[in-house]
ZAROLO-907922 format. One line per 3 residues: number of its first residue (from 1); their letters; for each residue x, z, y of C-alpha. Coordinates in Angstrom, 3 decimals. Last residue first. Layout:
NUM = a = X,Z,Y ~ ...;
***
This chain:
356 = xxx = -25.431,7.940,16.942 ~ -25.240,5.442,13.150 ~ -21.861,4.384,14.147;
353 = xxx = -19.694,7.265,14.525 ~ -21.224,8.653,10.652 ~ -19.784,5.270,9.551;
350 = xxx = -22.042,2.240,8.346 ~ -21.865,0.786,5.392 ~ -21.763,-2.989,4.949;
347 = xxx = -24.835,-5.245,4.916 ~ -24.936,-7.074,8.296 ~ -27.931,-8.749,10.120;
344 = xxx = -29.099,-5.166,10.732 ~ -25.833,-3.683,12.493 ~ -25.748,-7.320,14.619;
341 = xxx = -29.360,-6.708,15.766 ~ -28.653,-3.168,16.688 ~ -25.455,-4.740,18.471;
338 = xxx = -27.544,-7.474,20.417 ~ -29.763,-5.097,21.311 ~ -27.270,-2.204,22.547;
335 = xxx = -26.107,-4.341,25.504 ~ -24.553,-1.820,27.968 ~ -23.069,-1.967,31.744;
332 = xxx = -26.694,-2.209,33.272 ~ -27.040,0.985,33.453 ~ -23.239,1.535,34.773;
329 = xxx = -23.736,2.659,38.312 ~ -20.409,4.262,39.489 ~ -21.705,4.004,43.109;
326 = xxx = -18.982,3.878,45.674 ~ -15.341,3.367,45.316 ~ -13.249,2.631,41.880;
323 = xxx = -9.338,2.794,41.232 ~ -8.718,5.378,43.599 ~ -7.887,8.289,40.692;
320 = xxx = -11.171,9.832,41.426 ~ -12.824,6.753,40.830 ~ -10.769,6.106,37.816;
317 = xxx = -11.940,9.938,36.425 ~ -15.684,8.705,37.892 ~ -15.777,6.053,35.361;
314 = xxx = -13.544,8.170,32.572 ~ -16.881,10.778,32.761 ~ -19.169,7.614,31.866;
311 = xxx = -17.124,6.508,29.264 ~ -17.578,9.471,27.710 ~ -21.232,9.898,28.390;
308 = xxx = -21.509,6.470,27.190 ~ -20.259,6.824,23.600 ~ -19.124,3.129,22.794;
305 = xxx = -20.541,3.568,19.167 ~ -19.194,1.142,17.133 ~ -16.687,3.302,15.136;
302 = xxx = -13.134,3.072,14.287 ~ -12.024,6.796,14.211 ~ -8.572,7.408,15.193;
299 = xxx = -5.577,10.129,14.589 ~ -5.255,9.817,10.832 ~ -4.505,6.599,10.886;
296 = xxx = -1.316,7.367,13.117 ~ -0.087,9.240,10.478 ~ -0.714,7.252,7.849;
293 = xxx = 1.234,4.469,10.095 ~ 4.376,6.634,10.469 ~ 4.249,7.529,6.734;
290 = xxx = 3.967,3.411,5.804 ~ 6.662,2.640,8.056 ~ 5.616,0.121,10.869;
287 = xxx = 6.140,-3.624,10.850 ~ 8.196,-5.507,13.117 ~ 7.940,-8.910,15.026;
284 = xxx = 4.788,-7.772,17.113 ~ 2.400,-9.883,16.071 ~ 3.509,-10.080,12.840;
281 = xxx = 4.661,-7.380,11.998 ~ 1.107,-5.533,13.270 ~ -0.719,-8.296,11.123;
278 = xxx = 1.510,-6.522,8.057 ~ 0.443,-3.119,9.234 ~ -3.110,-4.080,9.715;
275 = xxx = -3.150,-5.288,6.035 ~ -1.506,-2.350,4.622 ~ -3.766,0.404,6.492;
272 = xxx = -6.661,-1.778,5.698 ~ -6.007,-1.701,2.045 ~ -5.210,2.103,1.393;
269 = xxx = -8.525,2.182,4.162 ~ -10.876,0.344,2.390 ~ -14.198,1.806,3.587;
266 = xxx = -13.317,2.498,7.022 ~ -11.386,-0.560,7.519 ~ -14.186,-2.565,5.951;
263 = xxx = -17.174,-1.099,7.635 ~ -14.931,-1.289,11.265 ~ -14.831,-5.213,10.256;
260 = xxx = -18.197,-5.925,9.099 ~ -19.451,-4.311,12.154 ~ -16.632,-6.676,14.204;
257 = xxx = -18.209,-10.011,12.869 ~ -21.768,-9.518,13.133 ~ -21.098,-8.682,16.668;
254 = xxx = -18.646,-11.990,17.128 ~ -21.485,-13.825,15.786 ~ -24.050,-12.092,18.093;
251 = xxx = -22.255,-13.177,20.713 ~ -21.625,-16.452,19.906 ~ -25.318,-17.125,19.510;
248 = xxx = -25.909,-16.006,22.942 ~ -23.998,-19.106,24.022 ~ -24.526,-19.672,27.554;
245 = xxx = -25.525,-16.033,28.923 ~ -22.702,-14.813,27.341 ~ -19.898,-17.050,28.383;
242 = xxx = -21.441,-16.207,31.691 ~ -21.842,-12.173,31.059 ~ -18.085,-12.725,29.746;
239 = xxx = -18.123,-10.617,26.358 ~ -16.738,-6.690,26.066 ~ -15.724,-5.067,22.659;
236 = xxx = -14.599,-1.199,23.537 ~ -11.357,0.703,22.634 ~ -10.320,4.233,23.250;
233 = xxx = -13.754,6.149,23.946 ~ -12.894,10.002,23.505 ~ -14.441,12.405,21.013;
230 = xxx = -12.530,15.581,20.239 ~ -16.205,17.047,20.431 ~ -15.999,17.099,24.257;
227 = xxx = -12.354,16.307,25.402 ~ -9.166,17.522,25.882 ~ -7.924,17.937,22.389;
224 = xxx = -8.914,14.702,21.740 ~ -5.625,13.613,23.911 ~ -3.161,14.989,21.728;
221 = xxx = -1.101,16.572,24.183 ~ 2.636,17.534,24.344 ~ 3.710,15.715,21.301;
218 = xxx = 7.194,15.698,20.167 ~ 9.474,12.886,20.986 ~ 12.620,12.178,18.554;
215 = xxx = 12.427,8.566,19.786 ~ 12.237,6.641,15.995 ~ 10.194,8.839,14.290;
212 = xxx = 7.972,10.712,17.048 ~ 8.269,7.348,19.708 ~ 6.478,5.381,16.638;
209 = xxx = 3.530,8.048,16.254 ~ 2.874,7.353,19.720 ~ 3.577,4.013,19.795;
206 = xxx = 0.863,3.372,17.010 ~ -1.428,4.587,18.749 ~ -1.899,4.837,22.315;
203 = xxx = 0.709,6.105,24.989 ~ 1.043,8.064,27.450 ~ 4.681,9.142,28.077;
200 = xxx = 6.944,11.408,29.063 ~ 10.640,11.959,30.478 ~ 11.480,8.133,31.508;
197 = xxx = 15.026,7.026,31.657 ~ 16.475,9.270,28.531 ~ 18.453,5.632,27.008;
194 = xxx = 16.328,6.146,23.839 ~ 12.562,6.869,25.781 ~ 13.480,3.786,28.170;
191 = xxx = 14.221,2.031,24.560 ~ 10.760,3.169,22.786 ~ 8.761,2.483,26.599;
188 = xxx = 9.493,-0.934,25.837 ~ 7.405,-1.811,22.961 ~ 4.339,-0.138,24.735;
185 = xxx = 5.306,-2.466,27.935 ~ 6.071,-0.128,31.304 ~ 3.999,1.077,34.135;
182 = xxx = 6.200,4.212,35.864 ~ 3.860,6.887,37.204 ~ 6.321,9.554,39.085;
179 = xxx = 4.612,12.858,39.006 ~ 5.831,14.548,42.530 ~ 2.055,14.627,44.372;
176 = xxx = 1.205,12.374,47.440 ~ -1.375,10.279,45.854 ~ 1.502,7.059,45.046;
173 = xxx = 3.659,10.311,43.928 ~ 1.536,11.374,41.166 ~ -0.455,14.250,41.357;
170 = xxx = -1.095,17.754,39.753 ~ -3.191,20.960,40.017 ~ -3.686,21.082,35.906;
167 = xxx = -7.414,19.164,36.452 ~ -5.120,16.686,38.465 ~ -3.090,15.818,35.946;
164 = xxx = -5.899,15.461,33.597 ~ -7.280,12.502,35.515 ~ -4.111,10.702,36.471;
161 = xxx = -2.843,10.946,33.160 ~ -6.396,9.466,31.782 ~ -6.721,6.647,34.385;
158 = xxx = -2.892,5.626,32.916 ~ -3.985,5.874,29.258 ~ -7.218,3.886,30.473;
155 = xxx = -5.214,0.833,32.233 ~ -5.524,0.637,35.991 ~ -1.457,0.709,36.067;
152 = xxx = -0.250,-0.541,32.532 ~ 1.309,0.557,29.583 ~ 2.209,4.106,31.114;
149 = xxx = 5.220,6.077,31.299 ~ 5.654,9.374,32.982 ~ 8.859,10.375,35.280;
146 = xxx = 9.191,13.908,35.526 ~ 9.042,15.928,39.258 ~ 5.558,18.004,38.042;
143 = xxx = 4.867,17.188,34.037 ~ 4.603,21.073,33.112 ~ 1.616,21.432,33.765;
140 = xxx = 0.302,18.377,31.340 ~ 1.737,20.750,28.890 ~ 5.074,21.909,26.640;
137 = xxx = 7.659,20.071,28.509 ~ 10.794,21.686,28.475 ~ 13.315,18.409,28.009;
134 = xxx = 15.349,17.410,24.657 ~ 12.903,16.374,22.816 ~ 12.042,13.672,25.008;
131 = xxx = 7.896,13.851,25.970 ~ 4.531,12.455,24.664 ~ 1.148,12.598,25.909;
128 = xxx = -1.112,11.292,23.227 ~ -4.067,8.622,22.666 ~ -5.738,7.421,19.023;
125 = xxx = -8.931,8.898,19.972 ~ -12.085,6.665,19.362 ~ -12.355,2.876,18.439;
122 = xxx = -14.261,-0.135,18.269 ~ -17.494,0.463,20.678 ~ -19.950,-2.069,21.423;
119 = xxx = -20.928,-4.815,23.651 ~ -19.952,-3.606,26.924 ~ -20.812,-7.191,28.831;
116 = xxx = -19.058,-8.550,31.824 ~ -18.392,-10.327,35.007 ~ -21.289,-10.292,36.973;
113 = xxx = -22.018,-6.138,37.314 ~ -20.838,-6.021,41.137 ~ -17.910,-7.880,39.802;
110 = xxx = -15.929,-4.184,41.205 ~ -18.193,-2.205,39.178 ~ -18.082,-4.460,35.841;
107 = xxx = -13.894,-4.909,36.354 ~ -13.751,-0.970,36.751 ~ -15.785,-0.475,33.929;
104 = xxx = -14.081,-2.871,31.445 ~ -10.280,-1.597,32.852 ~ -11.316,1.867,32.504;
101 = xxx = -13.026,1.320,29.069 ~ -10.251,0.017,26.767 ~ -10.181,-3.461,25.623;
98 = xxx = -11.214,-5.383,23.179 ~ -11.988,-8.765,24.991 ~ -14.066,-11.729,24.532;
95 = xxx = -14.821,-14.762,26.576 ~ -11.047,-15.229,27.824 ~ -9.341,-18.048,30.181;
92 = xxx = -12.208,-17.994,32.850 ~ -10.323,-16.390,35.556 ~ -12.173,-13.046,35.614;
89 = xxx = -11.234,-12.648,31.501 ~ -7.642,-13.208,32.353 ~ -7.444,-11.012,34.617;
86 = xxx = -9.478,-8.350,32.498 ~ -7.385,-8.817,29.760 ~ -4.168,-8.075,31.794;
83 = xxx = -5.564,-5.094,33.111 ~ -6.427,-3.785,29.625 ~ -3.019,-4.167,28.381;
80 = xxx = -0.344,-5.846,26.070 ~ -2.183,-9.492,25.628 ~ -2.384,-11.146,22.610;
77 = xxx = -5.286,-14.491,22.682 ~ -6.702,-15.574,19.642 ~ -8.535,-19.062,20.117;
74 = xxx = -12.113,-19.157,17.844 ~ -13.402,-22.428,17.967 ~ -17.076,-22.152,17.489;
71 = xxx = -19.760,-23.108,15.138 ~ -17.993,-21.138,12.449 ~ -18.520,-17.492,14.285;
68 = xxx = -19.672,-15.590,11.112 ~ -17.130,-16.822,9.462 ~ -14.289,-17.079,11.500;
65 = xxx = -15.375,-13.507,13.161 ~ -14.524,-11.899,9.643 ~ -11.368,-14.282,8.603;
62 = xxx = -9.908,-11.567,7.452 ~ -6.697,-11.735,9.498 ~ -9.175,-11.664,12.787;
59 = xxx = -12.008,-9.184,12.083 ~ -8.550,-7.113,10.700 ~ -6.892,-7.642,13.909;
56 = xxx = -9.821,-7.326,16.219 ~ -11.270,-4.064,13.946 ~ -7.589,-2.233,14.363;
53 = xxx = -7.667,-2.298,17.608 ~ -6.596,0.928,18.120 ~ -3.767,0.526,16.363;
50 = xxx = -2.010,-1.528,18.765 ~ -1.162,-5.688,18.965 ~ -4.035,-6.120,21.713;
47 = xxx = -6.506,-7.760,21.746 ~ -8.427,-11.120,23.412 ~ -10.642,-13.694,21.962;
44 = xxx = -10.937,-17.058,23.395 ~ -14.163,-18.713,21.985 ~ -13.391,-22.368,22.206;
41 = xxx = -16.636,-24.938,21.371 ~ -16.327,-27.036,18.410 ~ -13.632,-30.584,19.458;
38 = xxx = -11.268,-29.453,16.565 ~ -8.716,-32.275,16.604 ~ -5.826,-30.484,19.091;
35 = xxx = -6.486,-27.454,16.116 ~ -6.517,-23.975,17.760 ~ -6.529,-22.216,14.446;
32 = xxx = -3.787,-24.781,12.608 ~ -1.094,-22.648,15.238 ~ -1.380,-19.695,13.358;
29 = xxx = -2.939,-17.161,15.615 ~ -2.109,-14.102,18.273 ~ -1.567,-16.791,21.630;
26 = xxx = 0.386,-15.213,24.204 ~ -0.556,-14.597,27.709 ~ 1.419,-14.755,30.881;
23 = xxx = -0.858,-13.581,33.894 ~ 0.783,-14.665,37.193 ~ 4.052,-15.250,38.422;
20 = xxx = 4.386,-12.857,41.319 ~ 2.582,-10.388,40.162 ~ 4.736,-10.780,36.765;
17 = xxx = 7.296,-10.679,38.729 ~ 7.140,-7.541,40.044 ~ 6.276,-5.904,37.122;
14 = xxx = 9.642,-7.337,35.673 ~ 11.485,-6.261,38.022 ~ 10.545,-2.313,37.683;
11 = xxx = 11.463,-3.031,33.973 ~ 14.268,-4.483,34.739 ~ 14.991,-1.245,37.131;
8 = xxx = 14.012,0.850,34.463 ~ 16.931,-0.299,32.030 ~ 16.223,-2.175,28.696;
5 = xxx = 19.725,-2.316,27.370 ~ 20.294,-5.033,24.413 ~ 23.397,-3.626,22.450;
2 = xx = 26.187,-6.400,21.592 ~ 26.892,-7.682,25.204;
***
């Protein structure tokens, strides 16, 4: 065959399987970083290969958490969703994660608060509902009967479509409504888009800008339209509470390592645009076009600040959604110490995000 065709029901296979199979993660680092003759202690740190992570991939390609972290063995791990992370993070194989805040809140709450720290935030916005050009879709109304793509089920793109569907009188069909939820890859969601097998999608950034240019989508909803203050948690930094608990110095590494990161991307960004970009290559095996990633940029804030009351409304959103049951507690959720600590250890500026 000369064209590769990514059709839904491979896609619908390959969900399956990977229940069947188990978590499948890929490492994000040269090979020289997880030496065979480096006996320090691992630190497995988990992101993803999207904009919105922006201060793992720079922290990383910098050498940011290197530094501050050299006691330890840092092992970057590439996963494509928040559920994944928080498998892998249950099962020992991960001590740090960026991740978005329905997955860390639902793991905390389910652990009964055992599993994991919120550290600090990493990014805000950098979300959008996107549909084929071709099809009438001018609102989150207008989704009932279309097919809606998601990375992941559980993840906080998927929590938010479920959330705002139902403020527009909504559901999807595993709640009795007519929206059909379909979990698919970011990269894959491009070629479903292409070959017109999924109407919509949810999607954080870069793939939204990406399914504009190369997709001929249009933007329905830029999610910080729906929120207080266009303000809306995208990205958090969580740590193992046992990892934690035995290497506190680690943690406060890693800290000192992702404020010097968001300082640098927000006070380079000509540079941090290009560098993220060329990490973005090569995790991914393609770069983005400099006006696709500008535009992009311009649709995230990386800050440190996890803003509760946000992620305290996407808490009982999940729980609405059936992800959660019972008491959404999350006081114990937070460390802010360890990040005040962090923000004073470390001379770079602070953004107008981070200082609230």
């Amino acid at each position: 065959m000369g064209k590769t065709r990514v059709s839904l029901d491979l896609v619908k296979a390959g969900v399956a399987s990977l229940v069947l199979i188990g978590l499948s993660i890929a490492f994000g680092g040269s090979p020289d970083m997880v030496s065979k003759d480096d006996h320090r202690v691992a630190l497995r740190l988990a992101y993803f290969p999207n904009l919105t992570h922006s201060p793992a991939i720079v922290g990383m390609a910098r050498g940011d958490f290197q530094r501050e972290a050299n006691r330890y063995r840092i092992e970057p791990k590439v996963v494509n969703a928040g559920p994944e992370a928080m498998e892998a993070l249950l099962a020992g194989e991960v001590d740090f994660a960026y991740v978005g805040p329905s997955p860390a809140v639902n793991t905390f709450l389910k652990s009964g608060g055992k599993a994991l720290v919120i550290l600090s935030g990493a990014c805000s916005g950098g979300a959008s509902l996107l549909a084929r050009g071709d099809l009438q879709i001018r609102s989150v109304a207008d989704l009932g009967g279309k097919r809606v793509a998601v990375p992941q089920l559980g993840g906080t793109q998927d929590v938010s479509l479920r959330h705002f569907l139902g403020l527009n009188g909504l559901a999807p069909q595993d709640r009795g409504g007519a929206v059909q939820i379909i979990p698919v890859k970011n990269p894959d969601i491009l070629a479903l888009f292409l070959e017109k097998q999924i109407d919509a999608a949810w999607v954080p950034e870069p793939w939204a800008s990406r399914l504009k240019r190369d997709a001929n989508a249009k933007t329905v909803v830029d999610e910080r339209d729906l929120w207080p203050g266009r303000r809306f948690t995208t990205t958090v930094l969580v740590v193992r509470k046992a990892y934690a608990d035995a290497h506190p110095d680690a943690v406060q590494a890693i800290l000192r390592g992702h404020v010097e990161s968001i300082a640098w991307l927000n006070g380079h960004q000509g540079e941090a645009q290009e560098l993220v970009n060329s990490e973005l290559a090569r995790l991914t095996g393609k770069g983005l076009p400099m006006s696709v990633l500008k535009e992009a940029w311009g649709h995230v804030e990386f800050t440190s600040n996890p803003n509760r009351e946000n992620i305290a409304a996407m808490a009982e959103a999940a729980r609405t959604a059936g992800y959660l049951k019972g008491d959404l507690n999350l006081g114990h959720a937070f460390s802010s110490d360890e990040l005040i600590a962090a923000q004073t250890q470390t001379s770079g500026p602070r953004s107008e995000g981070e200082r609230k």
